[in-house]
N, C-alpha and C positions, 0 to 999 in steps of 0.2 A: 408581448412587448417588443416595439420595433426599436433601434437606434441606427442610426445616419455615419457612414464612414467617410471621411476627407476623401474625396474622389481625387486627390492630385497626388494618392497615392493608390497602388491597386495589390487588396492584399494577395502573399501567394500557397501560402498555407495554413494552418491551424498551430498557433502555440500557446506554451504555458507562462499567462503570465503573469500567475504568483500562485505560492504553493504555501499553504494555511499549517499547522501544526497544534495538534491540544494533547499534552499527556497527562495521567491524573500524577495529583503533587505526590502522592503516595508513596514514597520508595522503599521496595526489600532488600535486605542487603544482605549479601552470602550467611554474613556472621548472624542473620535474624532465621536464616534456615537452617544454620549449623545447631541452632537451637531445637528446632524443628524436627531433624529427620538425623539418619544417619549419611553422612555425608560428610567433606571439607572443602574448606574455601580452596586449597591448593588445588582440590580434584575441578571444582567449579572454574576455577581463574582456566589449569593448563587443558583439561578437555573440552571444556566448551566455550571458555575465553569472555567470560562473563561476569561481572561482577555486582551488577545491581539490575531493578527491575521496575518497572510503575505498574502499580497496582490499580485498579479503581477501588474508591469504597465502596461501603455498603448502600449509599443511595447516589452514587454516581454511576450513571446505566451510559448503553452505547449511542443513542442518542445525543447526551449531553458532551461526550469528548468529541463528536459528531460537529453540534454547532458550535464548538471552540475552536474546531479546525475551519468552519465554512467563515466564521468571524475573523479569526487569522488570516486568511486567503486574502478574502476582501478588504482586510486594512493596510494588509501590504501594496496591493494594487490601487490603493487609494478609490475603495468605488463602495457603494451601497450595496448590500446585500438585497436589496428591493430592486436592482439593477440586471440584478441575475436573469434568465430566460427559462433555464431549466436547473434542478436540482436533481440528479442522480447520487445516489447513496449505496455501496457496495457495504455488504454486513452479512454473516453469517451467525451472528448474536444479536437479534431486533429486539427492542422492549418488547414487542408481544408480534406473533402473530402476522397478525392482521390490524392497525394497517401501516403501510412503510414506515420506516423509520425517516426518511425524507418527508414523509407530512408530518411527522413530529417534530421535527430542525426545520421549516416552514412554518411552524404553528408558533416555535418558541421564541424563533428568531422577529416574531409577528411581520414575516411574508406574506403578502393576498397576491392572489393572480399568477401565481405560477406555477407551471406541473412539476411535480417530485414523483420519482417512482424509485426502487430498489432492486438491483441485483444479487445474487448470490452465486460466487464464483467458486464457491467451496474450500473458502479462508486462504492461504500465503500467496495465490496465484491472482488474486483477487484485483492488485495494485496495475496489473494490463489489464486484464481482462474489463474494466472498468473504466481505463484510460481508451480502450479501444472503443467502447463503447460512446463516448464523452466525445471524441473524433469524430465517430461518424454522425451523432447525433449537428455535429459543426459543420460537417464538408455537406450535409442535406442544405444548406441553403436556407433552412426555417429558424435556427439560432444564432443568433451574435454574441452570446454569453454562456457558457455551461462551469456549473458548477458540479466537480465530482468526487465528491467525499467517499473518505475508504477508511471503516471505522468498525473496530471489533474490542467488545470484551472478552475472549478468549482466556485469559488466567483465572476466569469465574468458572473453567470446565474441568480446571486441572484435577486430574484423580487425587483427592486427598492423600492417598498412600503413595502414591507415583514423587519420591523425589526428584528426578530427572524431569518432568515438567514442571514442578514448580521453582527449578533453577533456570529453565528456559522461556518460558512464557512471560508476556507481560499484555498491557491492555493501553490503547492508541488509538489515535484519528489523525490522517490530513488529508488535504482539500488540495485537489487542482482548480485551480482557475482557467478556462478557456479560453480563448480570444481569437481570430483572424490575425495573424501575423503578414506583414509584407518585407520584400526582401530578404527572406528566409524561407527553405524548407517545412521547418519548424518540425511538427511531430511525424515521424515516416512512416510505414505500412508496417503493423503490428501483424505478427506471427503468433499464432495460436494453438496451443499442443492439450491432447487429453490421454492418457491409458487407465482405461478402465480395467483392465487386468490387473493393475495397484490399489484398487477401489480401497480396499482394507487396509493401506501401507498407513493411512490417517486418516481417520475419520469421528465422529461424535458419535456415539453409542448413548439410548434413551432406555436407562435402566428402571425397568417398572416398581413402583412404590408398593409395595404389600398392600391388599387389596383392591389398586386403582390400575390393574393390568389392560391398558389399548394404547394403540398407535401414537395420541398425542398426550400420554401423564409420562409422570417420572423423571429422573434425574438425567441431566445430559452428563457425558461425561468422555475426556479425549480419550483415546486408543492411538497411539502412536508405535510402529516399529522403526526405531531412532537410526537401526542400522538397515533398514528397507531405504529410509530417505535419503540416506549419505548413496546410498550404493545408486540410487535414482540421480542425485544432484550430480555425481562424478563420472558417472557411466552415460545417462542420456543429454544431459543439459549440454555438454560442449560441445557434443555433435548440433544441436540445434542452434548454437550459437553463430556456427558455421552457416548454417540456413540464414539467419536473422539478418547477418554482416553481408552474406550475398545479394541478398532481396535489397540491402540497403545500398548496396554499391559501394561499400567503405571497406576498410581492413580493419583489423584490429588495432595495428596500430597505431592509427590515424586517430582514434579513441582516445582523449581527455580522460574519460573516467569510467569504471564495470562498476556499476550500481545493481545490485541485486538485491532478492528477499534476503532480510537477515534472518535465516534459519538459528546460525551461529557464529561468533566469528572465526572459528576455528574451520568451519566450513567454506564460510564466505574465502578464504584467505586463502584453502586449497582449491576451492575452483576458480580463483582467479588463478592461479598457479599452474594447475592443468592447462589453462589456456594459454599458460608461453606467455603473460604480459606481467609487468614489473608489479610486483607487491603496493608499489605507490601506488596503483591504478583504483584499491578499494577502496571504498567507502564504509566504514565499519558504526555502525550505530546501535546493534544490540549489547556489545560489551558494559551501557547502561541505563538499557530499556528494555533490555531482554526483545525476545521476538513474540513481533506486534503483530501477527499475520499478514492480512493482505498489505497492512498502511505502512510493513517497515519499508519496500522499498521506495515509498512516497517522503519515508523521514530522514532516508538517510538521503535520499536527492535534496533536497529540503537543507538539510546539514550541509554537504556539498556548494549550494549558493550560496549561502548563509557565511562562509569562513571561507569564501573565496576561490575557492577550490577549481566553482565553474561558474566563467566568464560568457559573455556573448559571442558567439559563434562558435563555441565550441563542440564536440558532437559528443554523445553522450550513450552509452548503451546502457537499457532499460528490462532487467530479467527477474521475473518471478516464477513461482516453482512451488506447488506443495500438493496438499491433499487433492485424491482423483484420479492416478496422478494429474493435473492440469499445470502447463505452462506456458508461460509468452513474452514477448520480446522484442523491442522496438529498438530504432537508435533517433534521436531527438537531437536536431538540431537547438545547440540553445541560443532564446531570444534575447533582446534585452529591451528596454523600454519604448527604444527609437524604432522597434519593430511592428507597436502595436499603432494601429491608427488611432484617433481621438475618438470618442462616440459622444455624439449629443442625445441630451435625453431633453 
């Protein structure tokens, strides 16, 4: 699919321009776990700053919060979902297998003719890793549209017995929209971290079923060391942040807004703190969605436009972080409408 740009304008970078949101209507709420587990909403509010969660049900899979995010995107940008070029799909919880969950949000959305394929960025780190990916597939010159969804069921892995993930997890999608931008930077050169020496800090464990013992049966199920990742998000992340802000030629404090995974916001609130810039600078969105893996930090950006917060031209730091260890990092100049050129189809 080819479309035509106003030549009396010449774009100069790649921006975002409009960001989708689907959460399931589902919500838990402390007092529904205090039933649950041994536990209390005081311990849930002051350690992990959390108060409620979206669930998916029982036949709403990742997929389906998938094309509510890719449907959101595109009606805020006022454009067809048949307009798209490409469809990229970041998930670490696919309905099945084989095959993407981008041909399934293609199929439902009833898209023909365009490629979808899937990532797996190994869940929280997932929201650049994705983004970067969605970038370069734009700066190639062969698309004028990308669509990139970042969408996990995650709170379907929670150890049953584990309260401390089912007071932090929840289940999510949103959808970046692509575009050539002119007269803007628009998205800058993402930075990309892995330590596999933390392989273990988080990860999915596939507990085999009593007599169905191989590689792909069994229960998945999280493994989280809570104080491995706090000690990772506060020990390594700010040094890299340092790296991200250099490569982008900005300061910190030149930064509108530190958008991050929402791990927690108890987290999110100290690593912005570590970093020397004012508590106003967060963006906090799991206190009632709990953390959505790779798509929080796509929702709290999302929320961030949404209520004001971020304007056109504003610069924007963009940081995920979690299982792998894997992390990344961008600052994003923001766009606003006057940026993207028109496209004729």
């Amino acid at each position: 699919m080819t479309g035509s740009v106003d030549s009396t304008r010449v774009p100069t970078g790649v921006g975002i321009r409009s960001i989708g949101v689907c959460l399931p209507e589902r919500e838990v709420t402390n007092a529904q776990l205090v039933e649950r587990f041994d536990t209390s909403d005081a311990w849930m509010r002051e350690r992990l700053g959390i108060t409620g969660r979206r669930i998916a049900g029982p036949d709403e899979f990742t997929s389906d919060l998938a094309l509510g995010a890719l449907e959101d995107a595109c009606k805020r940008a006022f454009v067809d979902p048949a307009s798209i070029d490409l469809l990229i799909c970041c998930t670490s919880t696919p309905d099945h297998m084989i095959p993407a969950v981008a041909t399934l949000v293609l199929r439902k959305a009833q898209v023909r003719g365009v490629p979808g394929f899937d990532v797996n960025a190994g869940g929280c780190a997932g929201g650049l890793f994705a983004l970067d990916v969605g970038h370069k597939y734009m700066e190639s010159g062969q698309y004028e549209r990308v669509a990139v969804v970042v969408a996990d069921t995650v709170a379907q892995l929670n150890d049953p017995d584990d309260r401390t993930q089912h007071a932090i997890f929840g289940d999510g999608a949103a959808c970046y929209l692509l575009e050539r931008c002119a007269d803007s930077p628009g998205i800058g050169r993402t930075l990309l971290g892995t330590d596999p020496e933390r392989y273990y800090t988080a990860y999915i464990e596939r507990v085999a079923e009593e007599g169905r013992l191989n590689r792909f049966s069994g229960v998945n199920v999280t493994r989280m060391d809570g104080k491995g990742v706090k000690d990772f998000a506060l020990s390594v992340v700010p040094g890299f942040v340092d790296e991200v802000i250099a490569s982008a030629g900005v300061t910190l404090d030149e930064l509108k807004l530190i958008v991050t995974h929402q791990a927690n916001p108890t987290l999110v609130r100290e690593l912005v703190r570590r970093l020397g810039q004012p508590a106003g600078k967060a963006v906090i969105v799991a206190d009632r969605f709990g953390n959505t893996s790779g798509s929080s930090v796509v929702i709290a950006l999302a929320e961030a436009e949404r209520t004001g917060r971020l304007v056109p031209g504003d610069k924007v730091l963009l940081l995920g972080f979690g299982a792998g260890m894997s992390y990344g990092g961008t600052v994003v100049h923001w766009c606003g409408g006057e940026n993207f050129p028109q496209r004729e189809w």
